[in-house]
C-alpha positions in Angstrom: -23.2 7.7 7.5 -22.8 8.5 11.0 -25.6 7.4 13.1 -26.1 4.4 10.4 -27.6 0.8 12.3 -25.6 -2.1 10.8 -26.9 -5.7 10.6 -29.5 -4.2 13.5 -26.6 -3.8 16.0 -24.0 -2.0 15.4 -24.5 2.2 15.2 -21.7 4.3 13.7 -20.8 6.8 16.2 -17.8 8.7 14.9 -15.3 8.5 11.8 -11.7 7.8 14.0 -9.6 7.2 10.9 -9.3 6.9 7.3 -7.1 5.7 3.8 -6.3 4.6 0.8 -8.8 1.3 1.2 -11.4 2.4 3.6 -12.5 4.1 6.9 -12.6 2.9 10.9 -15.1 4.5 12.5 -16.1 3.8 16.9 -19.3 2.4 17.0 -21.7 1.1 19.5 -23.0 -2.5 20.1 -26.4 -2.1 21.0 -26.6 -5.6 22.4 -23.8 -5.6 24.2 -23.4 -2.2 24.8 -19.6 -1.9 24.2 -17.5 0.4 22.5 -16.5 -1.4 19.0 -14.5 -0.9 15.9 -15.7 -0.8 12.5 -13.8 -1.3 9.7 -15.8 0.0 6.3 -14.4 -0.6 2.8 -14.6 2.2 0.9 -11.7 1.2 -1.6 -14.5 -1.5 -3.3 -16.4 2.0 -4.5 -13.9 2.6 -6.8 -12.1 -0.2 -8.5 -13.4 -2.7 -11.2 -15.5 -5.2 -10.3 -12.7 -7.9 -10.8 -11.1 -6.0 -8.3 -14.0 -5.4 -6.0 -13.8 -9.2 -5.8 -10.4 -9.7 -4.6 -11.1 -6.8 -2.4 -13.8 -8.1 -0.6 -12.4 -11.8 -1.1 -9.5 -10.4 0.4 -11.2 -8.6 3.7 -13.1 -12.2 4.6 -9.9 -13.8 4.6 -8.6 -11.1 7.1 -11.2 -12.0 9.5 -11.1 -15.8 8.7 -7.6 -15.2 9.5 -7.6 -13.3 13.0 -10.3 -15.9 13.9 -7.8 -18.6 13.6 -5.1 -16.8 16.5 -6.1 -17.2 19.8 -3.3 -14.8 21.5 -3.5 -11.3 23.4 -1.2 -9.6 20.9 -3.3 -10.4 18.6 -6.0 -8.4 17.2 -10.0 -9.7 18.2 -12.7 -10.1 15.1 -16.1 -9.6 16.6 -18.5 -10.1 13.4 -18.3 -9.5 9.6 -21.3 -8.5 8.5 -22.3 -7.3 5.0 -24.3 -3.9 4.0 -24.2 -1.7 0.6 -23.1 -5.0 -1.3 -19.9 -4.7 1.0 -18.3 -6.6 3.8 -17.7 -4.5 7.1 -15.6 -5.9 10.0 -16.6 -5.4 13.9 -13.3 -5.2 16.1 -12.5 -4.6 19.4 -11.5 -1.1 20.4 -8.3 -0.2 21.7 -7.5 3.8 22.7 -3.4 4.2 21.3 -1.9 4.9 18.1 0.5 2.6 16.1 4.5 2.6 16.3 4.5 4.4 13.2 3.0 6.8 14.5 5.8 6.9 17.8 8.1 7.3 15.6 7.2 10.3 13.7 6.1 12.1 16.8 9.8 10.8 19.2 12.0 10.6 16.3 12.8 7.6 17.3 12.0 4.9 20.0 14.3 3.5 23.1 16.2 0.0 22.0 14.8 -1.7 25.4 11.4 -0.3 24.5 11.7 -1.9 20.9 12.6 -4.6 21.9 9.7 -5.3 24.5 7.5 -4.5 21.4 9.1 -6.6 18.9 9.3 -9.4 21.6 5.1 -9.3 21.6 5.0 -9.0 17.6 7.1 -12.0 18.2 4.9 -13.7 20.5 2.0 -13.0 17.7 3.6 -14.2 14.7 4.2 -17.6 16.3 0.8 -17.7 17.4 -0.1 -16.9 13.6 2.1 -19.6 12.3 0.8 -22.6 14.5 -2.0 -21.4 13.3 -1.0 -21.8 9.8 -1.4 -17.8 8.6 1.3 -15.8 7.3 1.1 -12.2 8.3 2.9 -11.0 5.1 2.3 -7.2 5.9 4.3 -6.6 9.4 5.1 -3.1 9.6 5.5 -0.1 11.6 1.8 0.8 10.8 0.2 -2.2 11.8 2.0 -2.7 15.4 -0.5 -0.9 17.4 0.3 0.5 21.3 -2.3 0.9 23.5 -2.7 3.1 26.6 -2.2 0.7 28.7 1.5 -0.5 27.0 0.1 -3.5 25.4 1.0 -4.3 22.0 -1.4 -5.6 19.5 -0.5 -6.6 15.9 -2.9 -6.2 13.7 -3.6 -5.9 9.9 -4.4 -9.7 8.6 -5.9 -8.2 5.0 -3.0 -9.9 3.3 -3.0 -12.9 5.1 -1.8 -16.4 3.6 -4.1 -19.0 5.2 -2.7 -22.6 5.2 -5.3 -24.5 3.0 -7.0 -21.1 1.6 -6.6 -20.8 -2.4 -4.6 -18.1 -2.9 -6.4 -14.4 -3.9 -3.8 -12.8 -5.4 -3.1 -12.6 -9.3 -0.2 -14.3 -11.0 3.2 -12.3 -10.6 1.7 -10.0 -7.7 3.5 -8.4 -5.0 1.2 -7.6 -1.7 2.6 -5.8 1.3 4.9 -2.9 2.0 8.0 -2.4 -0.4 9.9 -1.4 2.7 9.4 -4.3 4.2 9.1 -7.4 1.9 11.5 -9.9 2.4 14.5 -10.1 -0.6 12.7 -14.0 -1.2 9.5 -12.2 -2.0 10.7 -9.4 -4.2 12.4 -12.4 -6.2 9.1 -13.4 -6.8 9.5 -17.1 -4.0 6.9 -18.1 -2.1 6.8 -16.6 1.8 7.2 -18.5 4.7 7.4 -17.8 8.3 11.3 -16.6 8.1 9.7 -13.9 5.8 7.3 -12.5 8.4 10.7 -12.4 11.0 12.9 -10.3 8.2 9.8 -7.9 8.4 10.0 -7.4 11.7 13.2 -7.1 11.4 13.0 -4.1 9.3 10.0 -3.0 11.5 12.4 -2.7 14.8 15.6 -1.1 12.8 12.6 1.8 12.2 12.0 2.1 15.7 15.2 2.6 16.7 17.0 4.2 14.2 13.6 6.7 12.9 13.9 5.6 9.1 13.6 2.7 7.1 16.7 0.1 6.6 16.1 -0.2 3.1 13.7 2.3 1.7 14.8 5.1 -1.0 13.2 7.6 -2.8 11.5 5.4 -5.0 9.5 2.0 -5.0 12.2 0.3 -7.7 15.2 1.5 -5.4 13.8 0.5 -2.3 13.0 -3.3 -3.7 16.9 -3.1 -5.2 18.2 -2.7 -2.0 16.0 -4.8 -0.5 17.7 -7.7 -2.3 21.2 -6.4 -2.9 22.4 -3.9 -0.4 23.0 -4.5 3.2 21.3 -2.1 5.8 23.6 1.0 7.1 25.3 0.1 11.1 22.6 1.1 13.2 23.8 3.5 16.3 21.1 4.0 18.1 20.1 -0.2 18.5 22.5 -1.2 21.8 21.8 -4.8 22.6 19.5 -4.8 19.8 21.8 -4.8 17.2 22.8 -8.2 16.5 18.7 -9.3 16.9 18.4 -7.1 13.7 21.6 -8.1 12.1 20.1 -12.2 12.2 16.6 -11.1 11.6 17.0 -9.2 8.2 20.2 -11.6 6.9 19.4 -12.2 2.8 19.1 -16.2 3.3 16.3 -17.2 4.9 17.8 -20.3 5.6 20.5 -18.5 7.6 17.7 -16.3 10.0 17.1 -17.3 13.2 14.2 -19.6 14.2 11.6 -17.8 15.7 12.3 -19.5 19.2 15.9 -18.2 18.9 14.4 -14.8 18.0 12.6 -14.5 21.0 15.3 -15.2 23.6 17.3 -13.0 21.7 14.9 -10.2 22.1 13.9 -11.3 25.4 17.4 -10.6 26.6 17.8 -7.3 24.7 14.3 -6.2 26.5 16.4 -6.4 29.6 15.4 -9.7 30.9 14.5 -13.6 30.6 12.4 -15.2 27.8 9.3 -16.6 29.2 9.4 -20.3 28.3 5.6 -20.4 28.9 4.6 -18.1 26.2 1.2 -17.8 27.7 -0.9 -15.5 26.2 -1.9 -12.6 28.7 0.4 -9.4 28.7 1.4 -6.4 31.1 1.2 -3.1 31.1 4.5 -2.2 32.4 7.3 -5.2 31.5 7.7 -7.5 28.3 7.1 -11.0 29.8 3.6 -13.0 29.8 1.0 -13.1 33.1 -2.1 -15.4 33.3 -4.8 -13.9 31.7 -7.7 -14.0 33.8 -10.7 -13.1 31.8 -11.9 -12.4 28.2 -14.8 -9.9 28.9 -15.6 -6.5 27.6 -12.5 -4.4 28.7 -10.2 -7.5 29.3 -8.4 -6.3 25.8 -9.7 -3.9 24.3 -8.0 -3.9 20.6 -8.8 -2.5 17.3 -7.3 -4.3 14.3 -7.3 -1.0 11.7 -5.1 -2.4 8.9 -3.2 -0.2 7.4 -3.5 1.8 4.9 -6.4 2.0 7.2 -4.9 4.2 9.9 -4.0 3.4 13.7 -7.6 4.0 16.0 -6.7 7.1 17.9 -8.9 10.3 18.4 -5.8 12.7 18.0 -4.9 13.4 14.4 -2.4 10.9 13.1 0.6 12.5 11.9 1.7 12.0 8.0 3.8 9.6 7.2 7.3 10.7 5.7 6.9 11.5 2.0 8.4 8.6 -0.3 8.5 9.5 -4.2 6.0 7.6 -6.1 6.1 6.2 -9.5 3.3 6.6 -11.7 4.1 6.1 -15.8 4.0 2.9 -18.0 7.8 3.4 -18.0 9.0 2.6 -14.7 6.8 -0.4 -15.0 9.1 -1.7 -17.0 12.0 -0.7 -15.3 10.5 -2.2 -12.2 9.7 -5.5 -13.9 13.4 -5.7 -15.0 15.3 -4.7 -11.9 13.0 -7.6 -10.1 13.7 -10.3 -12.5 9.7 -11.1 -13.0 8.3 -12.1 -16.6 5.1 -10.6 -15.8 3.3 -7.6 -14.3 4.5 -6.4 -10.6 1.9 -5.0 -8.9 3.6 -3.0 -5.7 0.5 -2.8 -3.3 1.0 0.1 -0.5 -2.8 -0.8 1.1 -2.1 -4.5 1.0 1.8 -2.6 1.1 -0.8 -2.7 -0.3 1.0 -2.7 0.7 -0.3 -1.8 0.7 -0.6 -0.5 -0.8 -0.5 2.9 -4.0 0.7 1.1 -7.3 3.0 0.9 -9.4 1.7 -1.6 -11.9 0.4 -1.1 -15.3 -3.3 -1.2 -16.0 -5.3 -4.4 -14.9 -8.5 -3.8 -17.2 -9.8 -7.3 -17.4 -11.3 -6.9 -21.0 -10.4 -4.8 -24.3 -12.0 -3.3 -26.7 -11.9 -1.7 -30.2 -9.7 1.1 -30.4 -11.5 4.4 -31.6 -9.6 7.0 -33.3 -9.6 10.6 -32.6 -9.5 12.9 -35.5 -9.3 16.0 -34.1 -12.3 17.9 -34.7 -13.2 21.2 -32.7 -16.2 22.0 -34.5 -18.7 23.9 -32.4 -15.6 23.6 -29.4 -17.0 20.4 -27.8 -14.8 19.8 -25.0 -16.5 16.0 -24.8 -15.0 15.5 -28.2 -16.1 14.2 -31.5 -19.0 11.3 -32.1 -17.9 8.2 -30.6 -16.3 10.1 -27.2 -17.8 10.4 -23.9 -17.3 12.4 -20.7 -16.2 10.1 -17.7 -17.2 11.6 -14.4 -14.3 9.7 -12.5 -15.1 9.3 -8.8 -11.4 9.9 -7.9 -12.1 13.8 -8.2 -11.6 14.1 -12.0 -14.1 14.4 -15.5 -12.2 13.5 -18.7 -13.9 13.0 -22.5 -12.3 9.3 -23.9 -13.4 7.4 -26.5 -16.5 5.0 -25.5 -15.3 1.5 -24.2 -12.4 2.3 -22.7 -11.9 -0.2 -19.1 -10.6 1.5 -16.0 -8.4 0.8 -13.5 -7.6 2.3 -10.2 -5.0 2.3 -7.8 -4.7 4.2 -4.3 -1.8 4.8 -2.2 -1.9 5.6 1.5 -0.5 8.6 1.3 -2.3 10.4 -1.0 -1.5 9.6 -4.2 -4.2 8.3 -6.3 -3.8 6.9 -10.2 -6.7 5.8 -12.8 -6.0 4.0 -16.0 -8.5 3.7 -19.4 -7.2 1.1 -21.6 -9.1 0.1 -24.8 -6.5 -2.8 -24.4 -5.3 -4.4 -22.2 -2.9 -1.6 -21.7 -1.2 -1.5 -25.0 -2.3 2.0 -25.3 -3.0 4.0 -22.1 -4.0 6.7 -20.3 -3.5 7.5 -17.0 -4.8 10.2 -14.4 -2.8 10.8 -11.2 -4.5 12.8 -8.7 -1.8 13.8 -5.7 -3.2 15.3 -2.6 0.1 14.8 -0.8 2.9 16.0 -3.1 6.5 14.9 -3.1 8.0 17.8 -4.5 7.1 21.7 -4.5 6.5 21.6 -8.3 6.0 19.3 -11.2 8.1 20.3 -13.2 10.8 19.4 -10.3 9.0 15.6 -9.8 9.1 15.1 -13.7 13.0 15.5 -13.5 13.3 13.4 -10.9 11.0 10.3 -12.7 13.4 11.5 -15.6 16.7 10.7 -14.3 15.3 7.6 -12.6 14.8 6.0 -15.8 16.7 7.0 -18.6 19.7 5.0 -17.6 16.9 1.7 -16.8 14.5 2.0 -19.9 16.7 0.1 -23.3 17.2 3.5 -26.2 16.0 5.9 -23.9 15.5 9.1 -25.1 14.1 12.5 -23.6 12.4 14.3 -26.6 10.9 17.2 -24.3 10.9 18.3 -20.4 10.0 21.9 -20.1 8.1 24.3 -17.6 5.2 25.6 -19.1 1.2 27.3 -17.5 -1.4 24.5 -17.7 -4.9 27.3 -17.4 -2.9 29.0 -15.4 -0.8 27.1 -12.9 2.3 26.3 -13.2 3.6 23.0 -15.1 5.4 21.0 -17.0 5.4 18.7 -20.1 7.7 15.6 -20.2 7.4 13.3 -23.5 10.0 10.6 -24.3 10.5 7.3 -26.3 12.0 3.6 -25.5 12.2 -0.1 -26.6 10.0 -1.9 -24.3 11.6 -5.6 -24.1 9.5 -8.3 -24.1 10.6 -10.2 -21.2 10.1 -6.6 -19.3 7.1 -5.1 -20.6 4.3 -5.8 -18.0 1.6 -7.0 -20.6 4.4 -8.2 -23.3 3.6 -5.3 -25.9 7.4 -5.2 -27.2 8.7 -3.3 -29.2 9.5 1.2 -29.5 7.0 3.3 -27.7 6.5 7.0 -27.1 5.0 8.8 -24.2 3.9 12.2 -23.1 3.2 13.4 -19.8 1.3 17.0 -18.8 1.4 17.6 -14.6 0.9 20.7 -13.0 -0.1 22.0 -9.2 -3.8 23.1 -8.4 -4.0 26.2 -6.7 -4.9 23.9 -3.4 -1.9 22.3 -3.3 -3.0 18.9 -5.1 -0.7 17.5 -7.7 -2.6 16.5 -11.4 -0.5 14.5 -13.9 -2.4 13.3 -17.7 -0.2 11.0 -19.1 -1.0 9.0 -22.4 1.6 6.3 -24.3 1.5 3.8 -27.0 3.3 2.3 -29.3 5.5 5.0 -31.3 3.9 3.6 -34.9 0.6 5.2 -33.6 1.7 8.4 -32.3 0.7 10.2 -34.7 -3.5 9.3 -34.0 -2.2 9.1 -30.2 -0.8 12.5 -30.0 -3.9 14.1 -31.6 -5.9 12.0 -29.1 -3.7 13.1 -26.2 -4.2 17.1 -26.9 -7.9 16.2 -27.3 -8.2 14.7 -23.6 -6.1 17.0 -22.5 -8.3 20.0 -23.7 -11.5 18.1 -21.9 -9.3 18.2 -18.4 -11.4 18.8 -15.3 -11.0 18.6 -11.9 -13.2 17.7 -9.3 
């Protein structure tokens, strides 16, 4: 790839980042001859072509969006162009990481110094919403820091364009869990107050080094986010009572975003500018006349996260969060929100994102075939009827023939593929883990376990024991409920049974097969299971 001319211009120089949806590489325009960003998205490789649309449906609108803000802090689209059936996005370049990455490198970041950044994320999301977009994703991860001091936001993947139809499915959650507003976990429609709550959350991080409302799962974190109130921050000084108004429950009740910005003006350690002009400093948090808009006048990158901030130093992980991955916690997540549908919880656009926690999104079904178990001749691809799927996630696995898949990616590592024959009634589902939670599986399985048996209605742990999968050590977890109608994501009520195999390669990558269905069919499910299970392979 490196090397490679796009749309006759633009030639890939180096790789400076990658994620769950794509890669950034520094390229050169051989017109202009400037130094460029180039977002590439790699995510649309791997997902189902109803998915691939609202991908790439999803990346236009990002630079239709950033097209529409005409402000320093925010980031500069040069071209979309497409190549390998897939839209790419030219960007300016900017050398600096993001304030994600600050804060896992200082521990934390200076309240003046927060405030001078939030002040410009301010100055940028009013810019935004004259110009009718919603950010909807404002996050540590997408507030970039240059060399220079400047402050870009970036990250407009998620965008709500005033007037654009709207690209999301019905009952979908996009952006960070962390940092959605409690009106959007409710399932309300965003508005600009929503945007301010996020960057409320987004400056308690700075200052404080952790999340106001995150917890060691994506269903606690969204609880919290609508019921609990944030733990006294001690290390916010003036800044305190700017986050206290910003992330209030009632949107009604936040300040506007001109009060927001004299508020943050005066906690930066000076006067709100009252011209809000567009050009920006280097060393203090108020606007100067911009004077030019050539090549090296702002040089930006918009990377949006999960795609990472553009940096040529490695960017440090993120802090591990416990990700949930079976059919089960759908439901429980579905419950605690209040939705009557599927929820999907983007972490790449948080999305969002984001990694997912939502059930399968096959967009067809098909006949179900039965598996009777058959090991004549020891065919590991299983009996007539069965094929091997080379999955491009890093996995093979024999299934019966017509089975749709479904793929989900999380940021930090964790990767999940459903086959459904339909519509997710029965399901299978591969989680590949390159960035483990917890030391074993066997320990992450009892962790899922306590998180739900007190959420899922007649709850009942039938098995959870260590045991060698080829080898390495692992652990089988299988377990019944009664999934509720008004809670089950595609309204399949009624008891169900599940089993779960996960174990930890000898590289350190976390594998979990899970299969469920409803408990009348366990029997031919269970004999199905062992089959798949037996035609595991990685890579």
């Amino acid at each position: 790839m490196q090397g490679l001319l796009l749309a006759g211009r633009y030639r890939l120089v180096e790789s400076i980042g990658s994620g769950g949806m794509g890669r950034v590489w520094r390229a050169h325009d051989e017109v202009l001859h400037r130094a460029v960003a180039v977002k590439e998205l790699t995510a649309a490789l791997y997902v189902t072509e109803s998915d691939r649309a609202v991908l790439l449906a999803r990346t236009h609108a990002e630079a239709r969006a950033a097209a529409r803000i005409n402000h320093s802090a925010v980031v500069t689209v040069h071209d979309v162009l497409d190549h390998d059936s897939r839209p790419w996005i030219v960007m300016e370049l900017v050398e600096g990481n993001s304030l994600a990455d600050a804060v896992n490198e200082q521990g934390r970041i200076e309240s003046a110094e927060a405030a001078r950044i939030g002040l410009w994320v301010l100055r940028a999301l009013r810019a935004a919403h004259e110009a009718g977009v919603l950010h909807r994703d404002v996050k540590p991860g997408n507030v970039l820091l240059s060399s220079d001091r400047r402050v870009l936001l970036t990250d407009f993947g998620i965008a709500q364009v005033e007037g654009d139809t709207t690209i999301t499915r019905t009952g979908e959650i996009v952006g960070s869990v962390d940092y959605l507003a409690p009106e959007r976990v409710r399932g309300h429609d965003p508005g600009p107050a929503s945007d301010l709550w996020a960057l409320g959350a987004t400056l308690y991080t700075a200052v404080e080094g952790r999340s106001p409302f995150r917890r060691t799962s994506p269903i606690g974190t969204m609880q919290a986010v609508v019921e609990e109130e944030p733990a006294e921050p001690v290390n916010a000084g003036a800044l305190g009572p700017v986050l206290a108004a910003l992330l209030r429950k009632d949107p009604a009740d936040r300040p506007s975003a001109a009060q927001a910005e004299q508020m943050l003006a005066e906690a930066a350690g000076g006067p709100p500018d009252t011209t809000r002009s567009h050009g920006q400093t280097g060393q203090t948090g108020y606007d100067t006349t911009r004077t030019g808009t050539g090549s090296g006048t702002r040089a930006q990158t918009a990377p949006a996260t999960p795609f990472p901030a553009v940096t040529n130093e490695t960017v440090p992980a993120p802090p591990k969060r416990h990700r949930l991955r079976t059919v089960a916690l759908v439901v429980a997540l579905a419950a605690i929100v209040g939705g009557g549908g599927a929820v999907a919880v983007q972490h790449f656009g948080k999305g969002g994102p984001g990694g997912s926690a939502s059930g399968p999104s096959a967009p067809g079904a098909s006949t179900r075939t039965s598996a009777t178990p058959s090991d004549k001749g020891g065919q590991a691809d299983g009996p007539t009827g069965w094929e091997r799927r080379h999955d491009p996630v890093g996995f093979s696995v024999s299934l019966p023939k017509g089975w749709q898949r479904s793929v989900s990616i999380d940021e930090d590592g964790l990767r999940q593929v459903d086959y459904t024959p339909d519509k997710g009634k029965h399901l299978v589902r591969v989680a590949v883990d390159t960035a483990p939670d917890f030391s074993t599986s066997y320990d992450h399985m009892k962790y899922l376990d306590r998180r739900i048996s007190g959420r899922l209605q007649n709850y009942e742990q039938l098995r959870l024991k260590e045991e060698l999968f080829r080898d390495q050590p692992g652990v089988r977890w299988e377990y019944t409920w009664n999934a509720l109608a008004k809670d089950a994501p595609h309204h399949f009520p009624g008891p169900y049974h599940a089993i779960d195999v996960g174990y930890m390669a000898s590289d350190g990558i976390e594998y979990a097969i899970y299969e469920a269905s409803p408990a009348d069919d366990w029997d031919t499910t269970k004999k199905e299971f062992d089959r798949i299970l037996r035609s595991f392979q990685e890579g």
